[in-house]
MISE-62593 format. One record per residue (C-alpha): residue in one letter; residue number from 1; x, y, z. Coordinates in pm, whole numbers. Each point is the difference from the previous one (the first is absolute). Layout:
! residues N
{residu: a&num: NUM&c1: X&c2: Y&c3: Z}
...
END
This chain:
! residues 141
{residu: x&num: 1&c1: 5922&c2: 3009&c3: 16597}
{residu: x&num: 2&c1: -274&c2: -158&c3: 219}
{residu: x&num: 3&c1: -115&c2: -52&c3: 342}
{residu: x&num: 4&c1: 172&c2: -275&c3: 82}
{residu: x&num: 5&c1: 351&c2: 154&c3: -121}
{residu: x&num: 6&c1: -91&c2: 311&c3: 193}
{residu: x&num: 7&c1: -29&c2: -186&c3: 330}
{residu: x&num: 8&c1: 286&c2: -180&c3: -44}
{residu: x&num: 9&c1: 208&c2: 280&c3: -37}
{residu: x&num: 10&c1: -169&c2: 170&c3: 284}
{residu: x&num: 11&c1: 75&c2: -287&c3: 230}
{residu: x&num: 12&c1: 386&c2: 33&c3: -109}
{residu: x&num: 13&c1: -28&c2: 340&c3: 40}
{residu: x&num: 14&c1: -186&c2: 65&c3: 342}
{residu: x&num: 15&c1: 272&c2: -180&c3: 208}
{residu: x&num: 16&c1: 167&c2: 191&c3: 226}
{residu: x&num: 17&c1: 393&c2: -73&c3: 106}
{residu: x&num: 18&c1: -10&c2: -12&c3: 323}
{residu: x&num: 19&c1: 382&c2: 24&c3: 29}
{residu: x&num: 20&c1: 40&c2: 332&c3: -297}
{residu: x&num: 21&c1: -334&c2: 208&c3: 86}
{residu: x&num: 22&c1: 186&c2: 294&c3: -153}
{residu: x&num: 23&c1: 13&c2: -191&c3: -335}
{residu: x&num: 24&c1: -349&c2: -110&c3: 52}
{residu: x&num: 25&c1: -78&c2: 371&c3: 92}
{residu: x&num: 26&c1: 166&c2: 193&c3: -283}
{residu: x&num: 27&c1: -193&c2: -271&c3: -255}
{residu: x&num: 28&c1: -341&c2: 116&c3: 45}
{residu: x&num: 29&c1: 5&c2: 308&c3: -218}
{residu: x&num: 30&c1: 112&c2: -283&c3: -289}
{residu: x&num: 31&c1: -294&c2: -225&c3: 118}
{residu: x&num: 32&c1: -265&c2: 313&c3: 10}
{residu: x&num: 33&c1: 112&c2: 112&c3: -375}
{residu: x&num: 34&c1: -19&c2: -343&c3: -137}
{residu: x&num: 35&c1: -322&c2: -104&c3: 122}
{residu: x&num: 36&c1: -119&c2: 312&c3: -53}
{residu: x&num: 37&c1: 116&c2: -19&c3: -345}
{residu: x&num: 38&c1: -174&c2: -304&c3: -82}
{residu: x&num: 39&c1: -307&c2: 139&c3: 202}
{residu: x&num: 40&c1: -52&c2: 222&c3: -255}
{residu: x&num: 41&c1: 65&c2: -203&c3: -292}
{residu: x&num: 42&c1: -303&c2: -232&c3: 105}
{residu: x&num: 43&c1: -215&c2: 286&c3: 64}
{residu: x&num: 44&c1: 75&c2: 100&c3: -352}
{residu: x&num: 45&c1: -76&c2: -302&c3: -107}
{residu: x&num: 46&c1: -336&c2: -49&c3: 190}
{residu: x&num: 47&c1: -109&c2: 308&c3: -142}
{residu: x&num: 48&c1: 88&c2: -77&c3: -356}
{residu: x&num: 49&c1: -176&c2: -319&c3: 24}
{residu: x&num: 50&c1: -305&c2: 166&c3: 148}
{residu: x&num: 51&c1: 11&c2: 225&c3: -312}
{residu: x&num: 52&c1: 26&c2: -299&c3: -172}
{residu: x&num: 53&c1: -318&c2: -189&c3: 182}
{residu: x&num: 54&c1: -225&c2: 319&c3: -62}
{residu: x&num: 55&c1: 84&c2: -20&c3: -386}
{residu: x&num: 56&c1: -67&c2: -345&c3: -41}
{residu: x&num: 57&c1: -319&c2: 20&c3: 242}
{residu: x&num: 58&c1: -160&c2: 257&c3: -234}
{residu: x&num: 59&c1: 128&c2: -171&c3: -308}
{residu: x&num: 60&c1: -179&c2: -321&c3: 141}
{residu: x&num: 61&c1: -280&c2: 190&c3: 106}
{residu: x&num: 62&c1: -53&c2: 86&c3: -410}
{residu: x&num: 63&c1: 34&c2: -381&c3: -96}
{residu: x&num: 64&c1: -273&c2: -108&c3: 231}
{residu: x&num: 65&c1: -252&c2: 259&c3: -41}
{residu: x&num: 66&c1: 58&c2: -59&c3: -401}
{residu: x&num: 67&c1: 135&c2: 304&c3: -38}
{residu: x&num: 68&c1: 357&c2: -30&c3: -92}
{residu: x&num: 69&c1: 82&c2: -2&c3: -354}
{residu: x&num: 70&c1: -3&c2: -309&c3: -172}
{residu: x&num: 71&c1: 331&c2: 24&c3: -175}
{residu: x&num: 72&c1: 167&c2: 32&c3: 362}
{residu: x&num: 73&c1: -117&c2: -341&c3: 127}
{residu: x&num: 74&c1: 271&c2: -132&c3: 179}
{residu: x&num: 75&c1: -222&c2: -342&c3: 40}
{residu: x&num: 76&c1: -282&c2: -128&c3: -183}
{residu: x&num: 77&c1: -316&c2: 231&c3: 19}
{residu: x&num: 78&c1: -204&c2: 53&c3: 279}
{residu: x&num: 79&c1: -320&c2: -190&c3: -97}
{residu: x&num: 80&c1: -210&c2: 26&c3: 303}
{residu: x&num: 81&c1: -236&c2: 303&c3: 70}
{residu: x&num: 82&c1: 103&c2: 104&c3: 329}
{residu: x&num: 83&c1: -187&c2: 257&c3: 223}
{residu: x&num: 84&c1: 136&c2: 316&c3: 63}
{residu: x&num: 85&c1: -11&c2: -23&c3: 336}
{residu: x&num: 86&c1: 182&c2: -327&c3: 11}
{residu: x&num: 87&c1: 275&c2: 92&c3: -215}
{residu: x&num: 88&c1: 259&c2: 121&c3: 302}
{residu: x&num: 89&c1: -50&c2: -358&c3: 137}
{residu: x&num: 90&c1: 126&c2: -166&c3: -370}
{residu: x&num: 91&c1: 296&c2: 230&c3: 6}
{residu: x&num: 92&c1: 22&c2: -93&c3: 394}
{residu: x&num: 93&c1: 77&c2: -381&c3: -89}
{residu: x&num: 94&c1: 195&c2: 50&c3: -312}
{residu: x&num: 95&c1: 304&c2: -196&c3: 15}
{residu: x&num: 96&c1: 188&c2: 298&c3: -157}
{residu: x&num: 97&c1: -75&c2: 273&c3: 269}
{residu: x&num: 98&c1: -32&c2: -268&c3: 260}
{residu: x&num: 99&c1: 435&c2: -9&c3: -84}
{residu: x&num: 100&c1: 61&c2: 315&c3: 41}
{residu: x&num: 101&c1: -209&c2: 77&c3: 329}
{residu: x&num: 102&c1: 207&c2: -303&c3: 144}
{residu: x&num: 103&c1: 289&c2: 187&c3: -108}
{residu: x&num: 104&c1: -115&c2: 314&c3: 166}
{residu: x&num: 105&c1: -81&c2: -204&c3: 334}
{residu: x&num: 106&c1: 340&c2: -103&c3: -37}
{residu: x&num: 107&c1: 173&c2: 347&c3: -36}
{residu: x&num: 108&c1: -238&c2: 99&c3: 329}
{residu: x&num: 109&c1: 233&c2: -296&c3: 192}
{residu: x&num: 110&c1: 301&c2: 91&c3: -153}
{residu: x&num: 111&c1: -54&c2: 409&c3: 151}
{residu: x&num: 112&c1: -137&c2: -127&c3: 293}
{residu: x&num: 113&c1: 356&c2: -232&c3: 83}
{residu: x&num: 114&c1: 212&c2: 267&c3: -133}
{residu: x&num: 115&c1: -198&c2: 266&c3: 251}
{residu: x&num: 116&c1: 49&c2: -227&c3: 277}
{residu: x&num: 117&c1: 392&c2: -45&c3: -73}
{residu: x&num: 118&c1: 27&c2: 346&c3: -44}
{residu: x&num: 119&c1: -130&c2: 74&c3: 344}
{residu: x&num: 120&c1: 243&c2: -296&c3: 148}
{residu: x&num: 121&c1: 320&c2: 188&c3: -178}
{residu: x&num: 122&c1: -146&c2: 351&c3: 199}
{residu: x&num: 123&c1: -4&c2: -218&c3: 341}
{residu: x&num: 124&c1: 336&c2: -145&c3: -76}
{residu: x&num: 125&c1: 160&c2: 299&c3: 192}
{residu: x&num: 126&c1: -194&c2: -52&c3: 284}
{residu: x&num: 127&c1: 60&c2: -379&c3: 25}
{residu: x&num: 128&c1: 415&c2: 100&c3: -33}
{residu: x&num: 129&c1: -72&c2: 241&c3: 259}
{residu: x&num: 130&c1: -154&c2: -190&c3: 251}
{residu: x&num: 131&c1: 266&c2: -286&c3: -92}
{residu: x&num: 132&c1: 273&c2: 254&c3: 163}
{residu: x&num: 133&c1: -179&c2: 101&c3: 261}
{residu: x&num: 134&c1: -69&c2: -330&c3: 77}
{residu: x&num: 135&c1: 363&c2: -108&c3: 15}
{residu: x&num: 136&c1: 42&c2: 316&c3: 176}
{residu: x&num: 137&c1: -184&c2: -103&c3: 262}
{residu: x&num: 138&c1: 121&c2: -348&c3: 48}
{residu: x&num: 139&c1: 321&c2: 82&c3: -24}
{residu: x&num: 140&c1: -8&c2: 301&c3: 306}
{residu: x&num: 141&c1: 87&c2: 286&c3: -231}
END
């Protein structure tokens, strides 16, 4: 699942009957567990692929310092002689790590929507309410 499927089904989802607000109002507990539920799949997710980022960070961090063992070369050998001190900076820019931050900045948007949608389900109620108070009041009762 990505982004873009997530807001689609959110903008399916967020529409409120005007005409059955006791349908739309007896939905939001479904709406707070599923998004929820994938909530915490993604943060899951983010965190396993920041696990994953610190691994290959260090593991890059022995390849350019000419450390690593050669046997474990995933590419060709690192042939340059490279400063300590600008080592973080060749790990910075490797195409490799550069992935997987992307993917964490990614997972950071993901949370962020599903936060967002999971504070629009909790106002739901309030929106329903107001909707029948409204009519309430426009109607004389």
């Amino acid at each position: 699942m990505n982004l873009e499927q997530i807001s689609d089904m959110w903008a399916a989802d967020s529409v409120i009957d005007d005409i059955e607000l006791d349908k739309a109002s007896l939905k939001i507990p479904q709406l707070h567990c599923k998004y929820l539920t994938l909530l915490n799949e993604f943060k899951l997710l983010q965190k396993k692929t920041q696990l994953d980022l610190k691994k290959l960070e260090h593991k890059k961090w022995l390849y350019y310092s000419g450390r690593a063992v050669p046997e474990e070369y995933e590419e060709e050998p690192f042939n340059h002689k490279v400063m300590k001190s600008d080592v973080p900076r060749w790990v910075e820019v490797d195409d490799q790590v550069s992935t997987l931050q992307i993917k964490v900045e990614y997972y950071d948007v993901l949370l962020n929507t599903l936060s967002e949608i999971l504070k629009q389900v909790s106002q739901m109620s309030y929106n329903i309410k107001n909707a029948v108070e409204w009519r309430r009041f426009t109607h004389g009762v």
